[in-house]
Structures are given as structure tokens and as C-alpha cells.
C-alpha positions in Angstrom: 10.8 14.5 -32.8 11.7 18.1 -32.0 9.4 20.8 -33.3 11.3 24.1 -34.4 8.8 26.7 -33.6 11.0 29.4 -35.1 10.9 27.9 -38.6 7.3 26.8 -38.2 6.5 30.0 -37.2 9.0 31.8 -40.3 7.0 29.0 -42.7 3.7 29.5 -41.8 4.6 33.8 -42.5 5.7 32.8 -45.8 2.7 30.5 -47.0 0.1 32.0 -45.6 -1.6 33.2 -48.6 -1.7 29.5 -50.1 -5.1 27.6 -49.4 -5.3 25.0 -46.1 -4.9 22.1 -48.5 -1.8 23.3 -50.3 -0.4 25.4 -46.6 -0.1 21.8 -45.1 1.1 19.7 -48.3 3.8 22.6 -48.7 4.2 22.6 -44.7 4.7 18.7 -44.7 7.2 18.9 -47.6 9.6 21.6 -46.0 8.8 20.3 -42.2 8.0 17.3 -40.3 5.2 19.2 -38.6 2.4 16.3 -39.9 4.9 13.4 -38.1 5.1 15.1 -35.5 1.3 16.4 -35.3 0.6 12.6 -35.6 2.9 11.5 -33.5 1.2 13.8 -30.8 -2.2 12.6 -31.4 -1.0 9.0 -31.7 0.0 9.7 -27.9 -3.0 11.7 -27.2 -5.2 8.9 -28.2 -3.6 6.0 -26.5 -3.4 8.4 -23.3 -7.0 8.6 -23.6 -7.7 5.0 -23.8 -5.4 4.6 -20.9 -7.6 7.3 -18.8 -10.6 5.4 -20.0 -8.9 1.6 -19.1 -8.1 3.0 -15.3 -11.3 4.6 -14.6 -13.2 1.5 -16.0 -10.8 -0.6 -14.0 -10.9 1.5 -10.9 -14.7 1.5 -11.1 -14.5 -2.4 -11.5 -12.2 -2.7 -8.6 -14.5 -0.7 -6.3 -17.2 -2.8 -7.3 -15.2 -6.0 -6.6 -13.9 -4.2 -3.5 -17.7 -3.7 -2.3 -18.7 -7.4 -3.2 -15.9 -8.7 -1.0 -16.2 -6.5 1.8 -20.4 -8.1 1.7 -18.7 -12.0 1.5 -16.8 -11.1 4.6 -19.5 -9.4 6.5 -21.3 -12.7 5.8 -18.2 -15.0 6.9 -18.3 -12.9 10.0 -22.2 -13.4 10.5 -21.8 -17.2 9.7 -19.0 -17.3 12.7 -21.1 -15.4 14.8 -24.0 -18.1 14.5 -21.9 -20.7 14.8 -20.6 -19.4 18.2 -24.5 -18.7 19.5 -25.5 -22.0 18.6 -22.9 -23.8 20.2 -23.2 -21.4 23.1 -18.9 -20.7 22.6 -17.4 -17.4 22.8 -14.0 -18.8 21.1 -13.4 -21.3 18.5 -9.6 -23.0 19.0 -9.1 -23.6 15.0 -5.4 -24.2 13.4 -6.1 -21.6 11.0 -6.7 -18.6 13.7 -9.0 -18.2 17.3 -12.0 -16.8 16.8 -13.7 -15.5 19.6 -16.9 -13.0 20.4 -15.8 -9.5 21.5 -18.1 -7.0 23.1 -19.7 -4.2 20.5 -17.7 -1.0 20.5 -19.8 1.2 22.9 -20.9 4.6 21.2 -22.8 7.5 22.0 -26.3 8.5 20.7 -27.2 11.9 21.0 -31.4 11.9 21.7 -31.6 15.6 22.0 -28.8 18.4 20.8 -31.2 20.8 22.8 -30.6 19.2 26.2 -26.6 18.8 26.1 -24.8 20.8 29.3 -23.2 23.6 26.8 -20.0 22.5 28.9 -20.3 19.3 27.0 -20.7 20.7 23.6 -18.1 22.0 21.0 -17.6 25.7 20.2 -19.7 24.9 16.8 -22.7 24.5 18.9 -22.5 20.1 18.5 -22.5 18.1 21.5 -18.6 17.0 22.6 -19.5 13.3 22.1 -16.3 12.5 23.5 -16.9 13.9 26.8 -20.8 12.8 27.0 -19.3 9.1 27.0 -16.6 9.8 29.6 -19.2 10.8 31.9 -21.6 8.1 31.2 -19.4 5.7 31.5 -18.7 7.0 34.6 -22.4 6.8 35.8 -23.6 10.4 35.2 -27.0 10.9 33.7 -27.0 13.7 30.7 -30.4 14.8 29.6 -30.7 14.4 25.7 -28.1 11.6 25.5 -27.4 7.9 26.0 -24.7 5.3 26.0 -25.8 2.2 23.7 -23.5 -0.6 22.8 -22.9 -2.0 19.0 -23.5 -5.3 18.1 -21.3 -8.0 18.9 -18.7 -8.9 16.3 -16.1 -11.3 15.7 -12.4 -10.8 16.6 -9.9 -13.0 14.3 -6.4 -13.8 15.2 -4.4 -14.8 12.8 -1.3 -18.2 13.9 
């Protein structure tokens, strides 16, 4: 339905001085303003439900999201103990190989204060990136350290 604003606009001028009771019955009667004001909130409403369905489903999803994410941290703990109890870093299966891979090595910043200000970014925060190069490479840096993650598993899918 197509609302003529020019007539609504014209209709309202004319009945005006009626009360809102008989404005709208006399509206109604010369228009199709109350379809179409019900059609509109028809819409409206069931947009609104639909707003409510996805956020109630996208909160759901997170939280499914979350819950899975936990099972396979666990799947990946339960291969991990496998592996140390049978003293294996790879398991030869037909679904996939899974084998022990080193922890991703990362840097740990012990003291801000003691950073070279060579090493550290323009903002004043130690350049993390260049602290590991150099102690990879063997260089001590006061006020930082390299430490290496915990081993995880490494899944290849056949």
C-alpha cells in the first residue's frame, strides 16, 4: 500500500476540528491510512521479534561456540597425555597424524623500565618483535626474557 501524503495531509486540514475518535473513523472511511498504519506495525512487530530471535540465537551460538572450543581444548589435552604416556611424539592413525609440536616461543617483558629505548616503539612500549630477534640470537636484554608456550598438538588432516 502507497500512502498519499498530499491527501493525508489535505484530510487531516479539513477534519481537524473533529475529536481523535471521530478524526480517525472519518480518516479510515476516506483513506486507507489504518491498513496501512497496521500494515506498518504488523511489520514493525515481526521485525522486532526477528531482532530479538537473532540476538537470542547469536547469544546461543556464542555460547555453543565457547562450549566447543572447551571439548576441543580437552580432545587436545587427552592426545597430549596419550603421547606422554606412551612416550610418542606422533600417532600414525587413518583418520589424521597427530604429532607433538614445540610451544610457540613468546616474549615476556619483566621490566618496561629496563628495555634499550632502541628496542622500544615510539609510544614508549617495548618493540617485542625486536627483543625476540635478539634473544633468539643470544643477546641478553635487561627487563626481558624469552619463554616458550606449552607444547600442543599439531593435527593433519588424510
Amino acid at each position: 500500500m502507497k500512502i498519499d501524503f498530499a491527501l493525508l495531509q489535505e484530510l487531516s486540514e479539513e477534519f481537524k476540528e473533529l475529536d481523535a475518535e471521530w478524526f480517525w473513523d472519518t480518516l479510515d472511511g476516506e483513506t486507507d491510512i489504518l491498513d496501512v498504519v497496521n500494515a506498518i506495525l504488523k511489520n514493525k512487530f515481526q521485525n522486532a521479534a526477528g531482532i530479538k530471535m537473532n540476538l537470542n540465537l547469536a547469544a546461543e551460538y556464542k555460547a555453543r561456540a565457547y562450549d566447543l572450543e572447551t571439548r576441543d581444548r580437552s580432545y587436545n589435552n587427552q592426545l597430549m597425555k596419550i603421547m606422554e604416556m606412551t612416550k610418542q611424539t606422533k600417532i600414525l592413525s587413518p583418520l589424521a597424524t597427530v604429532s607433538k609440536r614445540k610451544g610457540v616461543e613468546s616474549i615476556v617483558i619483566t621490566d618496561e623500565e629496563k628495555i634499550p629505548s632502541q628496542l622500544c616503539n615510539v609510544v614508549t612500549s617495548p618493540d617485542k618483535s625486536a627483543i625476540k630477534r635478539l634473544l633468539q640470537q643470544g643477546e641478553m636484554i635487561d627487563g626481558a626474557e624469552l619463554t616458550r608456550g606449552s607444547e600442543t598438538v599439531s593435527i593433519r588432516r588424510k
